[in-house]
DSSP file (Angstrom, degrees, kcal/mol; ACC not computed):
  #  RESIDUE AA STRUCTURE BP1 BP2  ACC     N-H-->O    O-->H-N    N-H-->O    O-->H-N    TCO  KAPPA ALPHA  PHI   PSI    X-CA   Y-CA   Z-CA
    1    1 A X              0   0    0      0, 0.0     2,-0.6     0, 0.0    26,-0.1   0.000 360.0 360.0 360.0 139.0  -32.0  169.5   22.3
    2    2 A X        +     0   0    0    103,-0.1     2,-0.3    24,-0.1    24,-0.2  -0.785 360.0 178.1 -98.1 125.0  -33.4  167.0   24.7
    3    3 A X        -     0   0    0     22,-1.7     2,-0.4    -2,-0.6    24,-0.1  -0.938   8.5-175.8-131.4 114.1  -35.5  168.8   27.9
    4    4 A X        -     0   0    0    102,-0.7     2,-0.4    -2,-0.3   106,-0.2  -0.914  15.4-163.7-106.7 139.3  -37.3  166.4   30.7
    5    5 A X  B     -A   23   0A   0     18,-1.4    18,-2.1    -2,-0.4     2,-0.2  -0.966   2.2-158.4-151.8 117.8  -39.0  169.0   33.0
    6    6 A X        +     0   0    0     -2,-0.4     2,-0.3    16,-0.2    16,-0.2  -0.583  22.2 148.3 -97.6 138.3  -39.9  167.5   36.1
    7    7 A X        +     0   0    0     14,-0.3    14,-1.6    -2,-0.2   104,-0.1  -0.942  32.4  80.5-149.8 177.8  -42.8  168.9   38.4
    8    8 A X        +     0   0    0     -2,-0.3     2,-0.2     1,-0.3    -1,-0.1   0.634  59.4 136.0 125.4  43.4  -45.3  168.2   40.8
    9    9 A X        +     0   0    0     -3,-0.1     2,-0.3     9,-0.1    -1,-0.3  -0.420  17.5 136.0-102.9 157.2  -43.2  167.8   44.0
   10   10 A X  E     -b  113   0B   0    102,-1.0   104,-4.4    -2,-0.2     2,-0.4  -0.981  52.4 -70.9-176.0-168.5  -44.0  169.3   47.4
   11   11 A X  E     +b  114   0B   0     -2,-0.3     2,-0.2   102,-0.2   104,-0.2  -0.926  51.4 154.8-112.6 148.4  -44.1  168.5   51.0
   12   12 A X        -     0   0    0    102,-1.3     4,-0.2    -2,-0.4    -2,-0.1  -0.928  34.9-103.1-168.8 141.7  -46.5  166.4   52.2
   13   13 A X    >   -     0   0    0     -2,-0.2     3,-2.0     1,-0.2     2,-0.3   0.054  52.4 -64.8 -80.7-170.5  -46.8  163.7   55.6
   14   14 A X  T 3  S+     0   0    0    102,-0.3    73,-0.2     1,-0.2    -1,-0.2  -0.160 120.9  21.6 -62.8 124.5  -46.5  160.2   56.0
   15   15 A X  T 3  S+     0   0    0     71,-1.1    70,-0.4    -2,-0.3    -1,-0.2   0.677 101.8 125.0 109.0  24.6  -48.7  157.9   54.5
   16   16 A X    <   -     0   0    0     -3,-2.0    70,-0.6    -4,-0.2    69,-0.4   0.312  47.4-120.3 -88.8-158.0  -49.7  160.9   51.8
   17   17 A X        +     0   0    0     67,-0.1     2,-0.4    68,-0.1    67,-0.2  -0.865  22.3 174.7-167.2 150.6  -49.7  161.1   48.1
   18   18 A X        -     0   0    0     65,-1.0     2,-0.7    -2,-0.3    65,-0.4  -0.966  19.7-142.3-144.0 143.1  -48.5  162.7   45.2
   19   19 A X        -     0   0    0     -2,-0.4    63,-0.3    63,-0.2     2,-0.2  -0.805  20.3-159.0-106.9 102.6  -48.5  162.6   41.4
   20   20 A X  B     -D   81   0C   0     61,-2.9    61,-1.1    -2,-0.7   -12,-0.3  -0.471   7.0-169.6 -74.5 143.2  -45.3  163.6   39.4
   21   21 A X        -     0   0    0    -14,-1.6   -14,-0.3    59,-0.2    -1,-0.1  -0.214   6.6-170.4 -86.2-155.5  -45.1  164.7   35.7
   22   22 A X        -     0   0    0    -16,-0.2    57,-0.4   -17,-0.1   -16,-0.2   0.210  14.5-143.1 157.6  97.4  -42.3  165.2   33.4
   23   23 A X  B     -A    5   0A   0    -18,-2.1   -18,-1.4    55,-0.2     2,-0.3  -0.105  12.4-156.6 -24.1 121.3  -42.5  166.8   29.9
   24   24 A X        +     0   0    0     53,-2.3     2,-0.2    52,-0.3   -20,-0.2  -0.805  20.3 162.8-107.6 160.0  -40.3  165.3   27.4
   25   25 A X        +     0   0    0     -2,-0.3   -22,-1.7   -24,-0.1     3,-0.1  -0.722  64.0  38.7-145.5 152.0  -39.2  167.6   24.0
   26   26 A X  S    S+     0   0    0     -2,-0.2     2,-0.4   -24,-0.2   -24,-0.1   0.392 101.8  77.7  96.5  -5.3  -36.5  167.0   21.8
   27   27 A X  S    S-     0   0    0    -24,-0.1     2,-1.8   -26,-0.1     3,-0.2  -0.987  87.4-106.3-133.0 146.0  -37.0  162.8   21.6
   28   28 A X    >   +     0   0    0     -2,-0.4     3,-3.2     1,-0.2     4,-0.4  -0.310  46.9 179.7 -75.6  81.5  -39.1  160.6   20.0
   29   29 A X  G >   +     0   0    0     -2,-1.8     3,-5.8     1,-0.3     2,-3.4   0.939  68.9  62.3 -47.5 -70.4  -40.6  160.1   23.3
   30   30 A X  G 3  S+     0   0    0      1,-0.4    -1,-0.3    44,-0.2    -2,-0.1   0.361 109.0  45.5 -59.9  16.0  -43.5  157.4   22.0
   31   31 A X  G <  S+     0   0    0     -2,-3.4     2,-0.5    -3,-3.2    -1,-0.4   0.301  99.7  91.9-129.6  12.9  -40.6  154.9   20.9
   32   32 A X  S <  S-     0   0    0     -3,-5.8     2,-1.4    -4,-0.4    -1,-0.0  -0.871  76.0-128.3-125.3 138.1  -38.5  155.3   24.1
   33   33 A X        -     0   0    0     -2,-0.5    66,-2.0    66,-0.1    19,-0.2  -0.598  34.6-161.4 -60.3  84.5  -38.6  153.3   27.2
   34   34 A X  E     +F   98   0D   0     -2,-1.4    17,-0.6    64,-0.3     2,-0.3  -0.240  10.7 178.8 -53.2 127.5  -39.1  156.1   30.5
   35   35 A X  E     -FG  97  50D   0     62,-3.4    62,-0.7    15,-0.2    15,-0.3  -0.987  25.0-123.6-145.3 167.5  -38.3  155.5   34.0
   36   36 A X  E     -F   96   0D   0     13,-1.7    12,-2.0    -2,-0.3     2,-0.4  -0.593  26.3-174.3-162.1 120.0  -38.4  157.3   37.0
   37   37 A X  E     -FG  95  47D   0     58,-4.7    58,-2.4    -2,-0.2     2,-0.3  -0.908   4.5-161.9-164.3 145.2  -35.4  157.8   39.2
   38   38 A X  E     - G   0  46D   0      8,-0.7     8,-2.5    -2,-0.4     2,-0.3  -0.788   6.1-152.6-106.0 156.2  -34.8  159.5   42.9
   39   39 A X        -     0   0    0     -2,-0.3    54,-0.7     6,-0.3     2,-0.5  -0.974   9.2-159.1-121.8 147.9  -31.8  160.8   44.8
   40   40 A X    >   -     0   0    0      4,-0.4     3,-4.4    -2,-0.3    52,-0.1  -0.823  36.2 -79.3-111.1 133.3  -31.8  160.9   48.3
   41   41 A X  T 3  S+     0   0    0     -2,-0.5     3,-0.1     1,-0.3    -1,-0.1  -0.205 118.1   2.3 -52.8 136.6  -29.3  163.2   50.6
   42   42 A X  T 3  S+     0   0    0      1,-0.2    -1,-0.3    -3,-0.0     2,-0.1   0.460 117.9  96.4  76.1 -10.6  -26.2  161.8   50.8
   43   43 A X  S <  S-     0   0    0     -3,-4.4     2,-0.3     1,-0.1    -1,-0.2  -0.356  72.9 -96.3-114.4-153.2  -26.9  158.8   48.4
   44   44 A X        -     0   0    0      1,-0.2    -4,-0.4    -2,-0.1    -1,-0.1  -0.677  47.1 -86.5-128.2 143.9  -26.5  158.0   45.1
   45   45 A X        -     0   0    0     -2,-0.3    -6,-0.3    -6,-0.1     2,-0.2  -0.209  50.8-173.4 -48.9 150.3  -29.0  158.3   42.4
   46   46 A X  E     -G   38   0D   0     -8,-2.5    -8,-0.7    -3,-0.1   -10,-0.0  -0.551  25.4-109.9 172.5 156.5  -31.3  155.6   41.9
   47   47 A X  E     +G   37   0D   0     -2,-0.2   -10,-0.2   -10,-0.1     3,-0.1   0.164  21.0 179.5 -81.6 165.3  -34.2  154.1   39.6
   48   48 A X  E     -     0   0D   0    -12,-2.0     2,-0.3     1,-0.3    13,-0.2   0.550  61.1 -38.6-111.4 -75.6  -37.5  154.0   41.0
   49   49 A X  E     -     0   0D   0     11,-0.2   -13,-1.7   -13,-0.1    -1,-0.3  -0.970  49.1-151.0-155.8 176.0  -39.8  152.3   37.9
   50   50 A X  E     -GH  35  59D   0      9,-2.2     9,-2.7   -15,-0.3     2,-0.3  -0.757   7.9-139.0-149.0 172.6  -39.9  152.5   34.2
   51   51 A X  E     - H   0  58D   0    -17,-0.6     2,-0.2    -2,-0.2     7,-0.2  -0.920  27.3-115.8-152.1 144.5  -43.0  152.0   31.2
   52   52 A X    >   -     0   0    0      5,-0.6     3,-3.0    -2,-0.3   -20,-0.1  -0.419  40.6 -97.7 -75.1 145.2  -42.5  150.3   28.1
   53   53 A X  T 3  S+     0   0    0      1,-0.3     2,-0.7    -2,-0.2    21,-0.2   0.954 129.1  45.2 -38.5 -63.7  -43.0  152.8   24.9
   54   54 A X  T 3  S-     0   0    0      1,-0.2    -1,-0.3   -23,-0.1   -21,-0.0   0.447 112.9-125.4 -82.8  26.7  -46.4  151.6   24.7
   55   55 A X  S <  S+     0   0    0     -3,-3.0    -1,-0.2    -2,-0.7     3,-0.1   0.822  76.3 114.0  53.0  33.2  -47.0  151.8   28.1
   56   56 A X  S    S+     0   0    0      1,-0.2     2,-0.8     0, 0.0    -1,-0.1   0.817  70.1  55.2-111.7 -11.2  -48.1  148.0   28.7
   57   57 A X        +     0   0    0      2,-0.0    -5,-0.6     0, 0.0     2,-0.3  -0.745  60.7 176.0-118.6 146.5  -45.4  147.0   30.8
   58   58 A X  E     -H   51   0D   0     -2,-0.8     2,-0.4    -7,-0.2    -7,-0.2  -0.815   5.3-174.1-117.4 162.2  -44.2  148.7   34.2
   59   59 A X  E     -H   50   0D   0     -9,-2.7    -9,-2.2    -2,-0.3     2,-0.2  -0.977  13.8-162.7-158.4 147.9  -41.4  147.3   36.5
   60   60 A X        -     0   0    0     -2,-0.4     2,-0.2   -11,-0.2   -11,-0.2  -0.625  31.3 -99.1-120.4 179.3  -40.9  149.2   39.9
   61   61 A X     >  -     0   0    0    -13,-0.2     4,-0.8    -2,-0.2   -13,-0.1  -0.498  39.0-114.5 -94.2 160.8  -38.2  149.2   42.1
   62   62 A X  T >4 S+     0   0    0     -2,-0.2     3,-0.8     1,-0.2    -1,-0.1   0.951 119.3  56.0 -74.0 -38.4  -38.9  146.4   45.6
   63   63 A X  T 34 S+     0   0    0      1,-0.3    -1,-0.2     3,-0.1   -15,-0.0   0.874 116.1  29.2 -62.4 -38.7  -38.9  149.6   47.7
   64   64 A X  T >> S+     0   0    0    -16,-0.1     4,-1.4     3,-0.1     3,-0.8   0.412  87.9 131.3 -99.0  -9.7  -41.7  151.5   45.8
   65   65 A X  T << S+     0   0    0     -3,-0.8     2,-0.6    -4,-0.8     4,-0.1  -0.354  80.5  11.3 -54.8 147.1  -43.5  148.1   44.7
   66   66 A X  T 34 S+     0   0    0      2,-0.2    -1,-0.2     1,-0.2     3,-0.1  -0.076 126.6  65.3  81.1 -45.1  -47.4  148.6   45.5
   67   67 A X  T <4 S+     0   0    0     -3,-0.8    17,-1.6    -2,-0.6     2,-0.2   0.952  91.8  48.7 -77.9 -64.5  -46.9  152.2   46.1
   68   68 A X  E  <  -E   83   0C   0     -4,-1.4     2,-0.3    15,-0.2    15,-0.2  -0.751  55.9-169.4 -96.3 142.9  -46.0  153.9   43.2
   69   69 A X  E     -E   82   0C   0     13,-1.2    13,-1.3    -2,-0.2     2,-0.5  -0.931   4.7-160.7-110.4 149.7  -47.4  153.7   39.9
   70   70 A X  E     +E   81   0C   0     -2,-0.3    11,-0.2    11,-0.2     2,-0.2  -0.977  15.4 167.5-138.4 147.2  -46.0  155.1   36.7
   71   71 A X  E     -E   80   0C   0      9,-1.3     9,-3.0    -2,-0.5     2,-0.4  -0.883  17.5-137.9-139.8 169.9  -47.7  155.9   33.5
   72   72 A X  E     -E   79   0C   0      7,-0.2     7,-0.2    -2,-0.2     2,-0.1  -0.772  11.9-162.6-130.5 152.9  -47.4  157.6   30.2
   73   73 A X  E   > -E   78   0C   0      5,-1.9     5,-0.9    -2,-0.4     4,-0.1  -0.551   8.5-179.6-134.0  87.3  -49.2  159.8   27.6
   74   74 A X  T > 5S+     0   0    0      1,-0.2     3,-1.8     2,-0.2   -44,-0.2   0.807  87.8  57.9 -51.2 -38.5  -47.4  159.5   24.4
   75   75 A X  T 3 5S+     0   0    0      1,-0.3     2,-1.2     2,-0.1    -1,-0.2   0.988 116.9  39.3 -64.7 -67.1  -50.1  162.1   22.8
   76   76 A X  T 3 5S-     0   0    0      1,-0.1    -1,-0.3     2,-0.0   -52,-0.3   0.189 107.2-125.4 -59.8  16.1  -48.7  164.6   25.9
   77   77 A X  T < 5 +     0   0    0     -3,-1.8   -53,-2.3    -2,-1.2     2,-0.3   0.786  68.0 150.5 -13.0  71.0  -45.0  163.4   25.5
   78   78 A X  E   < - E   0  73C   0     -5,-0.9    -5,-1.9   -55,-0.3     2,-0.4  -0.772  40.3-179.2 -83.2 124.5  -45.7  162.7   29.5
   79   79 A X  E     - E   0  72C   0    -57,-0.4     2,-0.2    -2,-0.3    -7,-0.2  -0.964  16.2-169.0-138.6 129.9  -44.6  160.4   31.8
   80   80 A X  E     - E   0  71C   0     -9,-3.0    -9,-1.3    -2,-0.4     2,-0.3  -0.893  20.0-149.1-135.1 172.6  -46.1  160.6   35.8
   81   81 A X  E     -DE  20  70C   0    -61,-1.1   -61,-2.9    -2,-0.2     2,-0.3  -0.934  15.7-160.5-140.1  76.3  -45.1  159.0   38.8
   82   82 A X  E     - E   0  69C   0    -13,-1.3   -13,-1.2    -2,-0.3     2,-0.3  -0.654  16.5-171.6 -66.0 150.1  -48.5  158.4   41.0
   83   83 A X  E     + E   0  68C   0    -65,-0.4   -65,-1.0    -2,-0.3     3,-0.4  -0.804  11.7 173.2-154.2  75.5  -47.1  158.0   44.3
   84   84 A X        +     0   0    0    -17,-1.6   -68,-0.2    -2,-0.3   -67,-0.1  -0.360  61.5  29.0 -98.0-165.3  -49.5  156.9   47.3
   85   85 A X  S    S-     0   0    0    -70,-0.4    -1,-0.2   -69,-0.4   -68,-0.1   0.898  83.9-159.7  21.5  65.1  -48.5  155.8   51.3
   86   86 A X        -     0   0    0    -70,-0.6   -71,-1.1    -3,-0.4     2,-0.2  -0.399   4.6-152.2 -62.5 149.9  -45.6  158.1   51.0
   87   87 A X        -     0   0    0    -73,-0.2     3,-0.3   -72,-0.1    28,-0.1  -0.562  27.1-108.0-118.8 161.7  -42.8  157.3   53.6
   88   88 A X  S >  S+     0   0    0     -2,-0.2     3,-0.8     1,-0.2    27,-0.2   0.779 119.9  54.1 -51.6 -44.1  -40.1  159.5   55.4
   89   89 A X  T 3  S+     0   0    0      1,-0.3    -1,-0.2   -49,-0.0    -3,-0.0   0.167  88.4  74.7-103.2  30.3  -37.5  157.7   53.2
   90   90 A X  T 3   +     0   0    0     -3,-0.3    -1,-0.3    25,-0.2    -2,-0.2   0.547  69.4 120.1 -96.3 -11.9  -39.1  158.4   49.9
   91   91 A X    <   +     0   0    0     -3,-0.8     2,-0.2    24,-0.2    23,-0.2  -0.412  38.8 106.4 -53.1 136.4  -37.9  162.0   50.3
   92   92 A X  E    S-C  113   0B   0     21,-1.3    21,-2.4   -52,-0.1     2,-0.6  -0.893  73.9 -83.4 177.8 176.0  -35.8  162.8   47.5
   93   93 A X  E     -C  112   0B   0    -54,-0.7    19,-0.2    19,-0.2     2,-0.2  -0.881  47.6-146.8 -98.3 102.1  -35.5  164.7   44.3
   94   94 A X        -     0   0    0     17,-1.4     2,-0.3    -2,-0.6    17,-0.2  -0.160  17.3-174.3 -77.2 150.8  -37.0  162.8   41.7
   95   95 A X  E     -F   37   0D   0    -58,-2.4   -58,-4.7    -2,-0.2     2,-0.2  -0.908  13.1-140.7-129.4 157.9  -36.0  162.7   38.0
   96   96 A X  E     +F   36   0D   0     -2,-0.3    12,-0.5   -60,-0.2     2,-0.3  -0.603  30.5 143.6 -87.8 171.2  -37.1  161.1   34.2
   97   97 A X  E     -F   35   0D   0    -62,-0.7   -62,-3.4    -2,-0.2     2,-0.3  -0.921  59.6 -78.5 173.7-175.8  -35.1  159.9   31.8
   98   98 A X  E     -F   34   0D   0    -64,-0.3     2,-0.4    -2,-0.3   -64,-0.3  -0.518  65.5 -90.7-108.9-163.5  -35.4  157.5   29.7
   99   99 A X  S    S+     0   0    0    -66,-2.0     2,-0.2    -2,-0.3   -48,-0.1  -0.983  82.6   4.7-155.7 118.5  -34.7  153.6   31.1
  100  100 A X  S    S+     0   0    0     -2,-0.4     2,-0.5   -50,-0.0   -53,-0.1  -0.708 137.9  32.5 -99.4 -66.0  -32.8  151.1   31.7
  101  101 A X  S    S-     0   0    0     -2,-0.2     2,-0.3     1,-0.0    -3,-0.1  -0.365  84.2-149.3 -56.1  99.8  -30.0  153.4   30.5
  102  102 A X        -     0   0    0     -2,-0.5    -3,-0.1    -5,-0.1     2,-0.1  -0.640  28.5-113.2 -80.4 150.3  -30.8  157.2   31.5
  103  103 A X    >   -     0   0    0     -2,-0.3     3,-0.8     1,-0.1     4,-0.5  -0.359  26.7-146.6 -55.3 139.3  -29.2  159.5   28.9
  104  104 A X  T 3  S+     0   0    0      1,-0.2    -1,-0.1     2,-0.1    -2,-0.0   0.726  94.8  48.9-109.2  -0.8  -26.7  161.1   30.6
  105  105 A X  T 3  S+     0   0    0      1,-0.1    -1,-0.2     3,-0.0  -103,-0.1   0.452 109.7  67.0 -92.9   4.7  -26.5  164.4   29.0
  106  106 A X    <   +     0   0    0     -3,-0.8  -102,-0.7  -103,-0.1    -2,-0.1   0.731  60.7 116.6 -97.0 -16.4  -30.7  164.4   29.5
  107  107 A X        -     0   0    0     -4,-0.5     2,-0.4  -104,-0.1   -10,-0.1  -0.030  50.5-159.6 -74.4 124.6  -31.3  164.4   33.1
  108  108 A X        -     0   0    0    -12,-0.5     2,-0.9     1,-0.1   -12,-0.2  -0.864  42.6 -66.7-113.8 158.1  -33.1  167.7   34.0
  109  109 A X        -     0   0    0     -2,-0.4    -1,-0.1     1,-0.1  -104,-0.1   0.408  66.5-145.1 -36.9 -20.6  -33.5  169.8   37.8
  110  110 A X        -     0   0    0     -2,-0.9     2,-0.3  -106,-0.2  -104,-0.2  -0.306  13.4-106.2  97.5-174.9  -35.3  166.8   38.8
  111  111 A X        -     0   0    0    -17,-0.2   -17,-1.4  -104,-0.1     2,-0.2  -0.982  36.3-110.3-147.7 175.5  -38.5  168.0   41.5
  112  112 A X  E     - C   0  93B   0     -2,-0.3  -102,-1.0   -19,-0.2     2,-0.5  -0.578  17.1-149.9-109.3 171.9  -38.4  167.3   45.2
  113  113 A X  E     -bC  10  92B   0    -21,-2.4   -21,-1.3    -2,-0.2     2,-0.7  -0.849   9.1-170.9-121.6  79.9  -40.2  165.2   47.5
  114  114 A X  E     +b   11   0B   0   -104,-4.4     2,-1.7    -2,-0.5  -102,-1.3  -0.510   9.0 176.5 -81.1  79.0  -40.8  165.9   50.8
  115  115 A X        +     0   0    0     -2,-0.7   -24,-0.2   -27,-0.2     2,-0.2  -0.368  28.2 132.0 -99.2  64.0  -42.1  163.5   53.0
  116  116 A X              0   0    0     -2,-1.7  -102,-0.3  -103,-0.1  -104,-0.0  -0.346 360.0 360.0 -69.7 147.4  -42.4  165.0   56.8
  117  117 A X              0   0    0   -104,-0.2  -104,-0.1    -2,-0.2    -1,-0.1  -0.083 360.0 360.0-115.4 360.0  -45.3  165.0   59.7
């Protein structure tokens, strides 16, 4: 049984930072391409950035380019979401999964983002 368990969400003001995790079990994590993906009130899910299995290539979304980074620890079946100069409209719940195609029976409670002054 596949569980991504997502954490390391909070409130926090503009121009702040935070660093997500998100636990893999249940997939051969260290062969799978991971990505990173937010939902927003009222909108539609949708990706933020992704890591190659072997973590040497990243590709971000234009909105999060510069700002966020994401990285992996296969050894940790890991995937994090560094996140600096947080904005208003980066609030969201953010999720893993794996990427370009998230699984769709994989997606787990996601964690939230709050990004207030």
């Amino acid at each position: 049984q596949v569980q991504l368990v997502e954490s390391g969400g909070g409130l926090v003001q503009p121009g702040g930072s935070l660093k997500l995790s998100c636990a893999a079990s249940g997939i051969i994590f260290g062969s799978l391409t991971m990505g990173w993906y937010r939902q927003s009130p009222g909108k539609q899910r949708e990706w933020v950035a992704r890591i190659t299995a072997g973590g040497v290539n990243t590709y971000y979304a234009d909105s999060v380019k510069g700002r966020f980074t994401i990285s992996r620890d296969n050894a940790k079946n890991t995937v994090y979401l560094q996140m600096n100069s947080l904005k208003p409209e980066d609030t969201a719940v953010y999720y893993c999964n794996t990427a370009p195609f998230p699984g769709p029976n994989y997606w787990g409670k996601g964690t939230l983002v709050t990004v207030t002054s």
